[in-house]
VMD Tcl script that builds the backbone (N, CA, C; Angstrom):
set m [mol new atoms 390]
animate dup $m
set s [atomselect $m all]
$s set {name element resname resid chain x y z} {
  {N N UNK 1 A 106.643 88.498 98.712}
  {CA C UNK 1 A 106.004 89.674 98.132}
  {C C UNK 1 A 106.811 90.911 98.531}
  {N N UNK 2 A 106.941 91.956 97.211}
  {CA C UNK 2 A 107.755 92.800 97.940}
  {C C UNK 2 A 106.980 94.255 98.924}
  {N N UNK 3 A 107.901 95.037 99.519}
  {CA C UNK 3 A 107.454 95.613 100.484}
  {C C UNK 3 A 106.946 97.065 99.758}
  {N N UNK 4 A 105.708 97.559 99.867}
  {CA C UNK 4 A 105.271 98.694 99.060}
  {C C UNK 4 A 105.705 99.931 99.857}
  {N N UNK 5 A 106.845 99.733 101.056}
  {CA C UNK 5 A 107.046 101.028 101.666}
  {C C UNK 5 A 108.819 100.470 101.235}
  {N N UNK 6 A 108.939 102.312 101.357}
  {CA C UNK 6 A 110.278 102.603 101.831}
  {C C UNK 6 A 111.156 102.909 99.832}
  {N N UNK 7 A 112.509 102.877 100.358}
  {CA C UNK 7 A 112.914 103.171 99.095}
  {C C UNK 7 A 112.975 102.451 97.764}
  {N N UNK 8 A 112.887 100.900 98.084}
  {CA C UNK 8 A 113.230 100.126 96.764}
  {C C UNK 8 A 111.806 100.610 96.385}
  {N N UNK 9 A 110.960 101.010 96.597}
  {CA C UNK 9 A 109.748 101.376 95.485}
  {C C UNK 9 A 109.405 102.800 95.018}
  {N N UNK 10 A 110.601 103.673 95.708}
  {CA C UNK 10 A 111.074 105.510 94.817}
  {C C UNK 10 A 111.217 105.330 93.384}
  {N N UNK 11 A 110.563 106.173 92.913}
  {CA C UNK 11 A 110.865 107.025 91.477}
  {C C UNK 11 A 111.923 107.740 91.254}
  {N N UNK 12 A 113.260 107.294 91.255}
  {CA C UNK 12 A 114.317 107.983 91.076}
  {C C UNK 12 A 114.355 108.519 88.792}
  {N N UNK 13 A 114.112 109.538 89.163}
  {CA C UNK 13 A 114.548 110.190 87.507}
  {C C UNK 13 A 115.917 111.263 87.344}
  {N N UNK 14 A 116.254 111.319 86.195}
  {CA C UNK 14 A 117.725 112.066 86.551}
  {C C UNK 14 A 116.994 113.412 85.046}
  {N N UNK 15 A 116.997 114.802 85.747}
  {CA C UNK 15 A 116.975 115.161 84.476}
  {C C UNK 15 A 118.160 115.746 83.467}
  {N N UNK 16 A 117.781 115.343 82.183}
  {CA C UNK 16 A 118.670 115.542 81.209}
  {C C UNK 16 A 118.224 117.098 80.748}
  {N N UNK 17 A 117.367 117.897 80.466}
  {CA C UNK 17 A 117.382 118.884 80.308}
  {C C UNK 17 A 116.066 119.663 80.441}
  {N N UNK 18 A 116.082 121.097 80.968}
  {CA C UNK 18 A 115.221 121.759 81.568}
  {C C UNK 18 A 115.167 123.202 80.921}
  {N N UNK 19 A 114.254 123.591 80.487}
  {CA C UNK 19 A 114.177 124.866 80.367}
  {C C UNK 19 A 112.080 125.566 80.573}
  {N N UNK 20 A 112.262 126.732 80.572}
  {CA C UNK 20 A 110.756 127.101 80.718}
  {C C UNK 20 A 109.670 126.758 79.791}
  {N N UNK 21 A 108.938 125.930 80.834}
  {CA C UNK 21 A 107.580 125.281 80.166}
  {C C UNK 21 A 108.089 123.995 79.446}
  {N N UNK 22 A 109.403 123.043 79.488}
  {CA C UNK 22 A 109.262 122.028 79.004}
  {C C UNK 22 A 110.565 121.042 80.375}
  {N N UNK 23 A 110.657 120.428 80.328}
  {CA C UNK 23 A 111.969 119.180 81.060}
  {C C UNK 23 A 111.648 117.516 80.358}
  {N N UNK 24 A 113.127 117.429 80.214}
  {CA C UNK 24 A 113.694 116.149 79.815}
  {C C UNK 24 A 113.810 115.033 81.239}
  {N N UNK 25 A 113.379 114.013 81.421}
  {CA C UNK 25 A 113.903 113.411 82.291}
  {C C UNK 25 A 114.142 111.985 82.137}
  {N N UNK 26 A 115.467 111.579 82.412}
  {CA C UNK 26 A 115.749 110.336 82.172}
  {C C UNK 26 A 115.660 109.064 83.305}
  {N N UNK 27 A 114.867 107.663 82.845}
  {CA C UNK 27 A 114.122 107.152 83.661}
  {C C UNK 27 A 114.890 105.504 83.779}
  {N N UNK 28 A 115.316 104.777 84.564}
  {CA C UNK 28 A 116.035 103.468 84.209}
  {C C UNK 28 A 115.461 102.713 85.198}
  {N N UNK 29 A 114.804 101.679 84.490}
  {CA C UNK 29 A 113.207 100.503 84.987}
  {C C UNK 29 A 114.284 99.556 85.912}
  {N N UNK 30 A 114.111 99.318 86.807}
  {CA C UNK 30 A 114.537 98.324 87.973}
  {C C UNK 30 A 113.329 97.425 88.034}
  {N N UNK 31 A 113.614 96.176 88.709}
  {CA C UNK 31 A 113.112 94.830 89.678}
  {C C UNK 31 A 111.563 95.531 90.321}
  {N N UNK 32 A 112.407 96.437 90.848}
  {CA C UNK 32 A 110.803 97.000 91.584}
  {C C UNK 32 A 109.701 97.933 90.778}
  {N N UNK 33 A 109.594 97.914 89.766}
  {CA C UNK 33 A 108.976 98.709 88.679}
  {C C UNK 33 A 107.848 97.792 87.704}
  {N N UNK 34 A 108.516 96.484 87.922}
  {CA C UNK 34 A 107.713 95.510 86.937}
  {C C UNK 34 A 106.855 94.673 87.545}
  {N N UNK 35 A 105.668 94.750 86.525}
  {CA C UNK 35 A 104.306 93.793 87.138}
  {C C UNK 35 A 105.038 92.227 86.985}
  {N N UNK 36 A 103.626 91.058 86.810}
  {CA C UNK 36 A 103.909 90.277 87.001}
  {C C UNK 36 A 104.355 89.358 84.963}
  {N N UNK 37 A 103.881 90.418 84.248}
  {CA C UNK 37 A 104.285 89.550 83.001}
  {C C UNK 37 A 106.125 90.391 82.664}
  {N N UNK 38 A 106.644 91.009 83.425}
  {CA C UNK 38 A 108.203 91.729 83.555}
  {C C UNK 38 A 107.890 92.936 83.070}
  {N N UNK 39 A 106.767 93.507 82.468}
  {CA C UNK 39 A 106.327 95.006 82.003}
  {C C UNK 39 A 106.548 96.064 83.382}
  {N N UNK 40 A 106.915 97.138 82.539}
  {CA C UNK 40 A 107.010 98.299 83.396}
  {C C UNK 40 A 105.420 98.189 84.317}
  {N N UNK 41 A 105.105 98.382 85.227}
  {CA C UNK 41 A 103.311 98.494 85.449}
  {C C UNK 41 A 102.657 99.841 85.023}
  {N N UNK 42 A 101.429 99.975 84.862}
  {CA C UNK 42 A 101.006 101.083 84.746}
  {C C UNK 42 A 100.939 101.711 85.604}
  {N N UNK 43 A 100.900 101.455 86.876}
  {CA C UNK 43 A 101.003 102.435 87.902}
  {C C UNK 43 A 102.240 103.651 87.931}
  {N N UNK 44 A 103.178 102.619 87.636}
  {CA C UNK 44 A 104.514 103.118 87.581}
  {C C UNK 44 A 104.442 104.132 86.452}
  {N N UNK 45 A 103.993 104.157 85.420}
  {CA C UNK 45 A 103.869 105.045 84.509}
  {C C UNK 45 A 102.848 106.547 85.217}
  {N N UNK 46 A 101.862 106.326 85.339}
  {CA C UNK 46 A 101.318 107.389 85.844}
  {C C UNK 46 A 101.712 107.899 86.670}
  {N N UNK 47 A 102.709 107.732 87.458}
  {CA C UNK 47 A 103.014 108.182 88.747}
  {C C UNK 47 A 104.549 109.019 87.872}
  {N N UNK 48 A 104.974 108.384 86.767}
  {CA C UNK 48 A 106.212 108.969 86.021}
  {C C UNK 48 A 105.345 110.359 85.683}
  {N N UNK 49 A 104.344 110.337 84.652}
  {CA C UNK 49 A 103.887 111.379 84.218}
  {C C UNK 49 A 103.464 112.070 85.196}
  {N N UNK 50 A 103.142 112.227 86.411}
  {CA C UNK 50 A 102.825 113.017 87.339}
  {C C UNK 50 A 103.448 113.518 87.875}
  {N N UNK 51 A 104.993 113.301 88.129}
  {CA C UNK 51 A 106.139 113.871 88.189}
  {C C UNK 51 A 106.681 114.681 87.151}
  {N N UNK 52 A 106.501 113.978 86.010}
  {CA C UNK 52 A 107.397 114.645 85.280}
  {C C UNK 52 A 106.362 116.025 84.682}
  {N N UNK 53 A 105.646 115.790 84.419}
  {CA C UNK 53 A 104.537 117.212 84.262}
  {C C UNK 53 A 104.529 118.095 85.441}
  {N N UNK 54 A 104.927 117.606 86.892}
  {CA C UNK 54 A 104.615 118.804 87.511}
  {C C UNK 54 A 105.830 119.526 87.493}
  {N N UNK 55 A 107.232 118.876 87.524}
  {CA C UNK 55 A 108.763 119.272 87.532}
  {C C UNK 55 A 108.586 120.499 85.886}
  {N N UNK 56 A 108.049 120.139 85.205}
  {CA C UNK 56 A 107.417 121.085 83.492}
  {C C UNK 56 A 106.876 122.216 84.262}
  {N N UNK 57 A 105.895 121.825 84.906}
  {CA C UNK 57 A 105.007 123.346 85.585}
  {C C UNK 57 A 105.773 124.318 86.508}
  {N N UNK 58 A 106.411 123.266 87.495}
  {CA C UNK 58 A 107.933 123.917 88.396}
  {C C UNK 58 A 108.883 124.949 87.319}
  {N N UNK 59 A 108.826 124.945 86.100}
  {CA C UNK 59 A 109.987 125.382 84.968}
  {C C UNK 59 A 109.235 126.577 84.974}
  {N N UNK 60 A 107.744 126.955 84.765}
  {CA C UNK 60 A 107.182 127.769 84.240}
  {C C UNK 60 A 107.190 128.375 85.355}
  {N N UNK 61 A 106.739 128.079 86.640}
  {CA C UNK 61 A 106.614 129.221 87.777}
  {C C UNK 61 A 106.882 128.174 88.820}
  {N N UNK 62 A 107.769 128.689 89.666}
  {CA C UNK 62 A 108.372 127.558 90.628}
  {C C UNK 62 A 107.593 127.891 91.559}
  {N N UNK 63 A 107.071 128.956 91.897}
  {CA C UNK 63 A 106.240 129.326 93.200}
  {C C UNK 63 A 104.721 128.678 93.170}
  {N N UNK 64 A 104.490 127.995 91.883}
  {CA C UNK 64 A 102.725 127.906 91.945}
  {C C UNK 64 A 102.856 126.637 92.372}
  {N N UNK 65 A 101.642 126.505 93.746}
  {CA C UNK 65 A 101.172 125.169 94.734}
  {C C UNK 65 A 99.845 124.942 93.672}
  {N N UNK 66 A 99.871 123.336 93.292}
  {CA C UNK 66 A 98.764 122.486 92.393}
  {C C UNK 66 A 97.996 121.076 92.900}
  {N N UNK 67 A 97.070 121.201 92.513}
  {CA C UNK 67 A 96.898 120.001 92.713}
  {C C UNK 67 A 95.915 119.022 91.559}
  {N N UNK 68 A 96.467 117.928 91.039}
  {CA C UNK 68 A 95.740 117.045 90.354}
  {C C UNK 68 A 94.111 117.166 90.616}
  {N N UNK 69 A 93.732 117.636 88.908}
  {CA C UNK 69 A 92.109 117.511 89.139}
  {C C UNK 69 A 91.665 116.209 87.686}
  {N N UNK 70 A 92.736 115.829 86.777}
  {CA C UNK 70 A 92.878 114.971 85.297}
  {C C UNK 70 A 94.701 114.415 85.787}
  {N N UNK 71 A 94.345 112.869 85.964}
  {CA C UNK 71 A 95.519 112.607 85.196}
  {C C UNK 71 A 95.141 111.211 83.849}
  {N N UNK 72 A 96.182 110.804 83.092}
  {CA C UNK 72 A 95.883 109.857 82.124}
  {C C UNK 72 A 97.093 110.013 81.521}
  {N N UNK 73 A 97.002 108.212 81.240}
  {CA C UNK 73 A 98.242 107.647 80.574}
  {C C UNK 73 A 97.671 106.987 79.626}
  {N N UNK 74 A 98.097 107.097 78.361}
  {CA C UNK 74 A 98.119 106.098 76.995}
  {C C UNK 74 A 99.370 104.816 76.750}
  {N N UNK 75 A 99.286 103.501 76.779}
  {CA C UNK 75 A 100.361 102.923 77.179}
  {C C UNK 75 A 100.364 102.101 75.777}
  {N N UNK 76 A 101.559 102.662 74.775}
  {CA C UNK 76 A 101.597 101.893 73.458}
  {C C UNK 76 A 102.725 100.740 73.088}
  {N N UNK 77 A 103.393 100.621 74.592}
  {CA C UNK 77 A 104.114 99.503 74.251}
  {C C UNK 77 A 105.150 99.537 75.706}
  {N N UNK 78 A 105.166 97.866 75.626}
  {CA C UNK 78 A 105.821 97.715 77.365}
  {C C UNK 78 A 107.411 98.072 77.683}
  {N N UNK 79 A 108.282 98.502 78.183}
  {CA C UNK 79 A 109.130 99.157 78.998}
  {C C UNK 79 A 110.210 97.803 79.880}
  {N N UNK 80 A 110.919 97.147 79.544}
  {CA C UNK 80 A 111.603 95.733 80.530}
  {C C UNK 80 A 112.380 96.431 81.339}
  {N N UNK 81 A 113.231 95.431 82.058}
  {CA C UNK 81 A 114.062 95.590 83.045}
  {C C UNK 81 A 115.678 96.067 82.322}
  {N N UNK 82 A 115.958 97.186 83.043}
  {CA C UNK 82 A 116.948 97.785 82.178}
  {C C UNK 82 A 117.220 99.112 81.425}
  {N N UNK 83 A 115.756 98.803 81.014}
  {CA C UNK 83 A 115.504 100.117 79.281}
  {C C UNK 83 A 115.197 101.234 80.030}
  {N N UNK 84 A 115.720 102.295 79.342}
  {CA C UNK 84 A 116.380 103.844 79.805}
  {C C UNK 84 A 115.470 104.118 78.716}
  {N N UNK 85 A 113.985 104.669 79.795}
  {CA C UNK 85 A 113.129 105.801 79.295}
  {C C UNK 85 A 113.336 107.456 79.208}
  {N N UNK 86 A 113.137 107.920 78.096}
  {CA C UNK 86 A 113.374 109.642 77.689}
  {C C UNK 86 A 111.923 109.925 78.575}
  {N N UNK 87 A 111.706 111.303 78.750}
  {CA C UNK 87 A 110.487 111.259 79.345}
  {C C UNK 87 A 110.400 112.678 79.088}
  {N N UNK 88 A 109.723 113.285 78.766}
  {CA C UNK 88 A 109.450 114.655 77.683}
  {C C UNK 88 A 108.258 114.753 77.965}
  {N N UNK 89 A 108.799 116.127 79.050}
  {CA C UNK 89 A 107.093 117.008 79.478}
  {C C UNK 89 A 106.654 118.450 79.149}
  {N N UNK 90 A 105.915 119.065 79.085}
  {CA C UNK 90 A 105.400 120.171 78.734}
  {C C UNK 90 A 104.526 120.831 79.215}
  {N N UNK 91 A 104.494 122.121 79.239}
  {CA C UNK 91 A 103.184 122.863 79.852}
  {C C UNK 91 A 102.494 122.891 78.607}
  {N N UNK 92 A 101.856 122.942 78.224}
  {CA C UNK 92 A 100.745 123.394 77.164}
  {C C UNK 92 A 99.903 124.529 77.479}
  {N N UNK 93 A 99.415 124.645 78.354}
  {CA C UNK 93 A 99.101 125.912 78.599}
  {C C UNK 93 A 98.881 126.076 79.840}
  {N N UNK 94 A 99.201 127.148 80.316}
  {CA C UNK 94 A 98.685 127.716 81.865}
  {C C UNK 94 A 98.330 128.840 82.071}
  {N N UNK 95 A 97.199 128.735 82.672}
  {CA C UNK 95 A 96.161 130.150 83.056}
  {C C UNK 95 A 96.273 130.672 84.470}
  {N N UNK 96 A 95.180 131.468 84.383}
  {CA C UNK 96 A 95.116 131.540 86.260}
  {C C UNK 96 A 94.984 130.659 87.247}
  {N N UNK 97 A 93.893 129.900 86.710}
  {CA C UNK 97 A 93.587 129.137 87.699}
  {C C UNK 97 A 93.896 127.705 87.458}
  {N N UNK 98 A 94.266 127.027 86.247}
  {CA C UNK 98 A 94.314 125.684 86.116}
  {C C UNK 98 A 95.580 125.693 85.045}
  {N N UNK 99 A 96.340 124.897 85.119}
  {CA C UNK 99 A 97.487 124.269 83.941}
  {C C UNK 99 A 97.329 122.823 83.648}
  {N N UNK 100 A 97.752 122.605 81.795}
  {CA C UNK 100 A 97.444 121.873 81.385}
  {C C UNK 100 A 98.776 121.282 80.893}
  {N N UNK 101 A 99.040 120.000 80.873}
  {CA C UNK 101 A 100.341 119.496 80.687}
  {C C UNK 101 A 100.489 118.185 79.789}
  {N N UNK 102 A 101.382 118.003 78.835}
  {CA C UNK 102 A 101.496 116.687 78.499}
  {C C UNK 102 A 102.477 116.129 78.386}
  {N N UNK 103 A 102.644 114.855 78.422}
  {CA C UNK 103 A 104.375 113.711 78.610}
  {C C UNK 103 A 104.640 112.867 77.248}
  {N N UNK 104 A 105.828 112.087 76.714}
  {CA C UNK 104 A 105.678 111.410 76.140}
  {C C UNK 104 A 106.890 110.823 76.561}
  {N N UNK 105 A 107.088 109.006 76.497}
  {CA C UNK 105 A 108.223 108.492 77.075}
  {C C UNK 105 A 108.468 107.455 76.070}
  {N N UNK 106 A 109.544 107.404 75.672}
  {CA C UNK 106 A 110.290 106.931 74.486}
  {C C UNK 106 A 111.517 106.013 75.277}
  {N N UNK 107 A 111.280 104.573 74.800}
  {CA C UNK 107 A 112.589 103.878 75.129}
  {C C UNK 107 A 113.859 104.923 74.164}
  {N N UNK 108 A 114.689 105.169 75.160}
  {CA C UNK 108 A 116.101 105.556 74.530}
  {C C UNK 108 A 116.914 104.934 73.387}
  {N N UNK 109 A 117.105 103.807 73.231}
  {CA C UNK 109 A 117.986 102.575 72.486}
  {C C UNK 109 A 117.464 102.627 71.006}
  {N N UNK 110 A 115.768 102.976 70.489}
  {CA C UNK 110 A 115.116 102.976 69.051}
  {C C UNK 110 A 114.341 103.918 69.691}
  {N N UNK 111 A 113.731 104.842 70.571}
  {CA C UNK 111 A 113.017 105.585 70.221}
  {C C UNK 111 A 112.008 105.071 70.355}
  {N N UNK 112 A 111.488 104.009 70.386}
  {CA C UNK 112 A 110.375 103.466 70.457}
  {C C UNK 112 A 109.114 104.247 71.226}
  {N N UNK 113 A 107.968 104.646 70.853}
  {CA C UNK 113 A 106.951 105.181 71.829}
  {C C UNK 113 A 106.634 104.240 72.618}
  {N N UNK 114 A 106.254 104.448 74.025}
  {CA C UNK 114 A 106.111 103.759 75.174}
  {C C UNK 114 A 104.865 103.724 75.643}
  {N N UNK 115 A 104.679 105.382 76.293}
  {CA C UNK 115 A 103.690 106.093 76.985}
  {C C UNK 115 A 103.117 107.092 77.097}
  {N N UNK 116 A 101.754 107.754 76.265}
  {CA C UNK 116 A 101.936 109.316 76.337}
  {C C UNK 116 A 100.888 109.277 77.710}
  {N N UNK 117 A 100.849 110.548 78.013}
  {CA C UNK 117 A 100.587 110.870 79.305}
  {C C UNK 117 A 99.489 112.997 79.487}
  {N N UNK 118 A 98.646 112.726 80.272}
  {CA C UNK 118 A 98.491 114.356 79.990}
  {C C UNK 118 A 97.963 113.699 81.513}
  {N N UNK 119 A 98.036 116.029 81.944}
  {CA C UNK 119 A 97.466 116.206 83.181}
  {C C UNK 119 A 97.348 117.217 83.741}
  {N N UNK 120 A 96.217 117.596 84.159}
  {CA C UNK 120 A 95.604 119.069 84.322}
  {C C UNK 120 A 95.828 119.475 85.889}
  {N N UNK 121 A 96.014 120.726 86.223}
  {CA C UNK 121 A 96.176 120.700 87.835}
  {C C UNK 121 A 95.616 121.969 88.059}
  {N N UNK 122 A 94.519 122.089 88.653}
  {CA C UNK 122 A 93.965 123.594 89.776}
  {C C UNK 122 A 95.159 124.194 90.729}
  {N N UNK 123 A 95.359 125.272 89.802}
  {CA C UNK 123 A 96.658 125.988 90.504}
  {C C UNK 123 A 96.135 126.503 91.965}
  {N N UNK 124 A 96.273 126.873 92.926}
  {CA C UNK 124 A 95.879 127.006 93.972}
  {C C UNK 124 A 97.486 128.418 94.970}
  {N N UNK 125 A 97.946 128.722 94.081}
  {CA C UNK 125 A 98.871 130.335 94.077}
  {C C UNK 125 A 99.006 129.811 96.079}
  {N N UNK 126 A 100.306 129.578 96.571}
  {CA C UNK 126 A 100.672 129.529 98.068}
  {C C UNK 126 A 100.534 130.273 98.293}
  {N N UNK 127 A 99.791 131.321 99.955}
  {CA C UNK 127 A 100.655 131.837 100.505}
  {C C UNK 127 A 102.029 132.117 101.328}
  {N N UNK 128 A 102.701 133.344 101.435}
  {CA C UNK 128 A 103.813 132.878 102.531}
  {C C UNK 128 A 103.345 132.896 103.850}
  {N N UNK 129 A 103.750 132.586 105.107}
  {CA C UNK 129 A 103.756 132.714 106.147}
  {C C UNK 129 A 104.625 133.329 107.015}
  {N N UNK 130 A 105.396 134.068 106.006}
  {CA C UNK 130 A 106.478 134.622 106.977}
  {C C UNK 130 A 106.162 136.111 107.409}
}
mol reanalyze $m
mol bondsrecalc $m
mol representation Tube
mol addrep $m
């Protein structure tokens, strides 16, 4: 059984492109990513969209501290060992107090839809301490 600590089970994403209120990030499924029928798992997906929506919110204001109050994944088709997911996030809107975000992840090779994804976060504004 494999080991649920340490690095072979990191979310490594590379992003392909970034600008305010949206990021591209490119995703490539390893050994340690797949359940037991060789599918990407769903875990692994939600934990993509939760990254990749907050790195979207990071675009819009890098200073705002959040925290998950909605997440959710729609999963329209499985992801193998190999396949280089697009992963396309967005702010949709952000207020004072809460931002709203959504993902969509497309095998690269056809485009294929994969996974859409949304997720809301109670902005919570850091202070400094200095």
């Amino acid at each position: 059984m494999p080991s649920l600590v340490g690095s072979e089970m990191c979310i490594r994403e590379e992003c392909v492109d970034a600008s305010s209120r949206s990021v591209v990030l490119s995703f490539l499924v390893k050994p340690c990513h797949l359940n037991m029928m060789n599918n990407v798992h769903g875990g692994c997906y939600g934990t993509l969209v939760d990254m990749a929506t907050t790195v979207a919110l990071m675009t819009f204001d890098s200073h705002l501290a959040s925290v998950t109050v909605d997440l959710g994944i729609s999963c329209m088709s499985g992801a193998q060992l190999g396949d280089i997911l697009d992963v396309k996030s967005s702010v949709v809107k952000c207020g004072r107090n809460i931002a709203f975000m959504s993902c969509e992840m497309t095998r690269r090779k056809d485009q294929k839809p994969i996974c859409n994804g949304h997720h809301t976060k109670m902005l919570t504004r850091s202070k400094s301490k200095l």
